[in-house]
C-alpha positions as CSV (number, residue, x, y, z in Angstrom):
1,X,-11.6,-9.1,-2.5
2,X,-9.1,-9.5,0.8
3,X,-9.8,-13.3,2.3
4,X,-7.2,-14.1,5.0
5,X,-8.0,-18.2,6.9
6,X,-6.1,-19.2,9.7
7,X,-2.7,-17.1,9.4
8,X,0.3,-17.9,11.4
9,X,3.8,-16.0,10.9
10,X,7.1,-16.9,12.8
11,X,10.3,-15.9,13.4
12,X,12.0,-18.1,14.9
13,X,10.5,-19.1,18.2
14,X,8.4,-16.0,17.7
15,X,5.0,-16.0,17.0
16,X,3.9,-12.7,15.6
17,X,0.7,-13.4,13.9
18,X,-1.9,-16.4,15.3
19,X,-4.3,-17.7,13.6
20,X,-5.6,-14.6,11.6
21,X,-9.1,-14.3,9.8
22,X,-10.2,-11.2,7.9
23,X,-12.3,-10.5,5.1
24,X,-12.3,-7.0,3.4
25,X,-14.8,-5.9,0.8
26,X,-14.1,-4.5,-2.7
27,X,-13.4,-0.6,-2.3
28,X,-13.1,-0.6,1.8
29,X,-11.1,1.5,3.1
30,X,-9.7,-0.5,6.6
31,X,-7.1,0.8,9.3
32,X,-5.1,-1.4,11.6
33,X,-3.8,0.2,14.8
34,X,-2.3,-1.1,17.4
35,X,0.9,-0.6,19.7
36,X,4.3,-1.2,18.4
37,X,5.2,-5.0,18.0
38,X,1.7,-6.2,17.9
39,X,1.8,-7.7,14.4
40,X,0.5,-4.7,12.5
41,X,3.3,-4.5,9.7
42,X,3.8,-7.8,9.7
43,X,0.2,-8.6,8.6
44,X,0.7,-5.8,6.0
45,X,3.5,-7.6,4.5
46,X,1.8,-10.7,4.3
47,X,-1.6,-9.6,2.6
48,X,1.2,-7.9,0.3
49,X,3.0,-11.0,-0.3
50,X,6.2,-9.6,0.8
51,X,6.6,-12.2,3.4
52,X,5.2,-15.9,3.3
53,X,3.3,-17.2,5.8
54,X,4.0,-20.1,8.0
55,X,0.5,-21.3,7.1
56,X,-3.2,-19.9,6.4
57,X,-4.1,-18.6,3.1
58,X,-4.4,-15.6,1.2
59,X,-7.1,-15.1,-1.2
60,X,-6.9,-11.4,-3.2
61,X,-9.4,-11.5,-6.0
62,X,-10.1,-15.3,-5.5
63,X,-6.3,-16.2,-6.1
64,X,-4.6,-17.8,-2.9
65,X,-1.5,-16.0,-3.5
66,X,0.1,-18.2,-0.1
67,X,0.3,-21.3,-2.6
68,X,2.0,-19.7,-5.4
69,X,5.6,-19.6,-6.9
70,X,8.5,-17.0,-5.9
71,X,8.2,-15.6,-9.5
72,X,4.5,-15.5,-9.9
73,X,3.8,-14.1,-6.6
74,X,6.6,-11.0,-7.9
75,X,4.0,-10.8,-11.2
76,X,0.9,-10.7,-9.2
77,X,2.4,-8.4,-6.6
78,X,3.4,-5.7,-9.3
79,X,0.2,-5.9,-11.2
80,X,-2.4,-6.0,-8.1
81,X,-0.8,-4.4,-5.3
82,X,0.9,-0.9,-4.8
83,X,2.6,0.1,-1.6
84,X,2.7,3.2,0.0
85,X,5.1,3.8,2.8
86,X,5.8,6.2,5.8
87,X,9.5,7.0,4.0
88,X,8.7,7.5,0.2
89,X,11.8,5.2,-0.5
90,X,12.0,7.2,-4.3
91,X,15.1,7.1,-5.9
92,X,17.2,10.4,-5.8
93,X,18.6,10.0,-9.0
94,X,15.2,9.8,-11.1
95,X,12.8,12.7,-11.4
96,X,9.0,12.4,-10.3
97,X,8.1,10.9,-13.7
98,X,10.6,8.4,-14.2
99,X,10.2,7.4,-10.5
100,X,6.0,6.9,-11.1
101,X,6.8,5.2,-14.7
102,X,9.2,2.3,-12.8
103,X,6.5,-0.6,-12.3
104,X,4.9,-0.3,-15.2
105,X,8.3,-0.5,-17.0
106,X,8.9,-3.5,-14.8
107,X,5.8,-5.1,-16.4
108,X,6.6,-4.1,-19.7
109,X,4.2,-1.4,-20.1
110,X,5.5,0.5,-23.6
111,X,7.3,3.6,-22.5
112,X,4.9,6.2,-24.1
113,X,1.7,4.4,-22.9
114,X,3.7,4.3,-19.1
115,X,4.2,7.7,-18.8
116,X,1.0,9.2,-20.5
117,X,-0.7,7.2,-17.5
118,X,1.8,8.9,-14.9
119,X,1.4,11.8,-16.1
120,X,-2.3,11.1,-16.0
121,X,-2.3,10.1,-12.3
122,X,0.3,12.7,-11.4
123,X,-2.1,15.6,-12.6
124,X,-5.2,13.7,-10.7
125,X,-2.3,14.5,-7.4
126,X,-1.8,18.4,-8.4
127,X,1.6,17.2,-9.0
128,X,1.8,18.8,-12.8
129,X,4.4,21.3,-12.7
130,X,6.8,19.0,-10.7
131,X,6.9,15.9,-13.4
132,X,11.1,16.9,-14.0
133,X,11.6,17.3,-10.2
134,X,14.0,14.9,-8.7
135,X,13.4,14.1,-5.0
136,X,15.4,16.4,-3.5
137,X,13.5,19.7,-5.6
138,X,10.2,18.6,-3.7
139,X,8.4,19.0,-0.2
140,X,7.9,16.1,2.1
141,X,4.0,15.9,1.2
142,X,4.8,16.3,-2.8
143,X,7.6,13.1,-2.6
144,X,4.9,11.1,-0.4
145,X,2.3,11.9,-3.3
146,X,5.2,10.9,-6.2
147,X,5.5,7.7,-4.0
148,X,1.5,7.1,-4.3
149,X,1.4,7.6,-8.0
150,X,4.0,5.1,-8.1
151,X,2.2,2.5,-6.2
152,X,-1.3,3.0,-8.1
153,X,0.7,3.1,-12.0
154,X,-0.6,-0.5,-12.9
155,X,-3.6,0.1,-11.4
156,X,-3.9,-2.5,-8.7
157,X,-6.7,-3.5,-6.9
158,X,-5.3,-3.4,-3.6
159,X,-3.3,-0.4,-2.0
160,X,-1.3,-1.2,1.1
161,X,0.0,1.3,3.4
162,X,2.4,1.2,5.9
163,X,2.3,4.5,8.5
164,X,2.0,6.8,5.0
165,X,1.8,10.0,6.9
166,X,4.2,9.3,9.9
167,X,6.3,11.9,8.6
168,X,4.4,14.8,7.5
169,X,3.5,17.8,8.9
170,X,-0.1,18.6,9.9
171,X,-1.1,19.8,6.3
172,X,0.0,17.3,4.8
173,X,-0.9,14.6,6.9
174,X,-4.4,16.0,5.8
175,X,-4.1,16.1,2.6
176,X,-2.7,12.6,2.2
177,X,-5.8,11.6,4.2
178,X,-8.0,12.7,2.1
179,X,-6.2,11.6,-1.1
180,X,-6.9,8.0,-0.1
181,X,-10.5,8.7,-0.3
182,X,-10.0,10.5,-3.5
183,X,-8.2,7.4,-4.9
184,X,-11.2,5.2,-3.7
185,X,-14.0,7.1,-5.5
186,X,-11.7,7.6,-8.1
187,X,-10.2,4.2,-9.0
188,X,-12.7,1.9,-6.7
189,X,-9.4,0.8,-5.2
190,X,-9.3,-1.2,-1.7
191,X,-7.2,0.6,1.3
192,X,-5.3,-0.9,3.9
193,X,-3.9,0.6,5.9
194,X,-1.2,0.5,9.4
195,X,-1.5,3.6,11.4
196,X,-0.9,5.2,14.3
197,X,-2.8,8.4,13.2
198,X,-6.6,8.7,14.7
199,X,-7.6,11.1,12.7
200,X,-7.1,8.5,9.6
201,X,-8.0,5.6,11.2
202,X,-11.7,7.4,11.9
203,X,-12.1,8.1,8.7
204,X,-11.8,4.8,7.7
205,X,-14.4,2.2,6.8
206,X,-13.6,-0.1,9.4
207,X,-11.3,0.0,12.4
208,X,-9.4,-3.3,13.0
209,X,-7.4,-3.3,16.3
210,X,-4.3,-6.1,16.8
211,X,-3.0,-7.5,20.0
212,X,-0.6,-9.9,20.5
213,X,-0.6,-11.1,17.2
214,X,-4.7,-11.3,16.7
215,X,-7.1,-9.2,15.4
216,X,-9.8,-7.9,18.0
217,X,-12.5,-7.0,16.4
């Protein structure tokens, strides 16, 4: 599913990620901890294709997205990946639907077929009587599960996740927890995930710990 070989990422004269390796299984749920600055984000962005590597590759569903073009790496991104991250980052002026409906409208996904499926995943959330709410009408937890509907509209095989409950309360640091299981059985989707929460990362699959810009274990 996930296949990284031999990743290196600079900035500048600063080597933040050395020679990575990492395989992760269809439908595996995966946490990366680590302490601030060790390469975690970083590593996120890259499997997400948000940042380019220096050199390595990529493999996501046997496609080494490292080797392909700016504007075929924005298509595959928005049709295999969703992202999920510790600020929902919705936009204030769009209710909870229209927010959910943007990526598929961004791969032209017909407007009734884009929100029938929002509305779809948005009820799977418990988010039904909220679909007209902007941002600013819902809870912390409710805008962080808007922000998940948007990343899983196209249905991607790979969820990304950048701190997702870093700002949540207890409850719904919980509940968001458990929603990424729920999403799993649900959609068979693969997980990763950048925390500093133990509680998640326990409940993952598979703990991977980086230092320094390597992976541990």
């Amino acid at each position: 599913m996930i296949k990284i070989e031999k990743i290196k990422k600079s900035f500048g004269g600063l080597e933040v990620l050395k020679n990575i390796n990492l395989d992760i299984k269809k439908g595996e749920i995966v946490s990366i901890v680590g302490a601030s600055g060790a390469g975690k984000t970083t590593l996120l962005q890259v499997v997400g294709t948000l940042l380019k590597p220096n050199s390595g590759s990529i493999f996501i569903n046997d496609i080494n997205v490292a080797s392909l073009s700016e504007k075929k790496i924005a298509k595959f991104r928005n049709k295999n990946i969703g992202f999920v991250f510790q600020f929902h980052q919705l936009l204030p002026e769009f209710t909870a639907l229209e927010n959910v409906c943007i990526p598929a409208f961004i791969s032209n996904t017909p407007k009734k077929k884009a929100e029938d499926r929002a509305k779809e995943i948005l009820h799977f959330l418990s988010l039904d009587n909220r679909l007209h709410h902007k941002p600013s009408e819902l809870s912390g937890g409710e805008q962080q599960r808007v922000a998940v509907a948007r990343a899983i509209i196209n249905n991607p095989s790979v969820l990304l996740a950048d701190e997702p409950s870093g700002n949540l309360d207890s409850k719904n640091k919980k509940e968001l927890h458990e929603l990424f299981f729920s999403l799993r059985d649900q959609y068979n989707q693969t997980i990763v995930i950048v925390t500093h929460n133990k509680e998640l990362s326990e409940m993952s699959d598979r703990i991977l710990t980086i230092k320094d810009g390597m992976i541990l274990n």
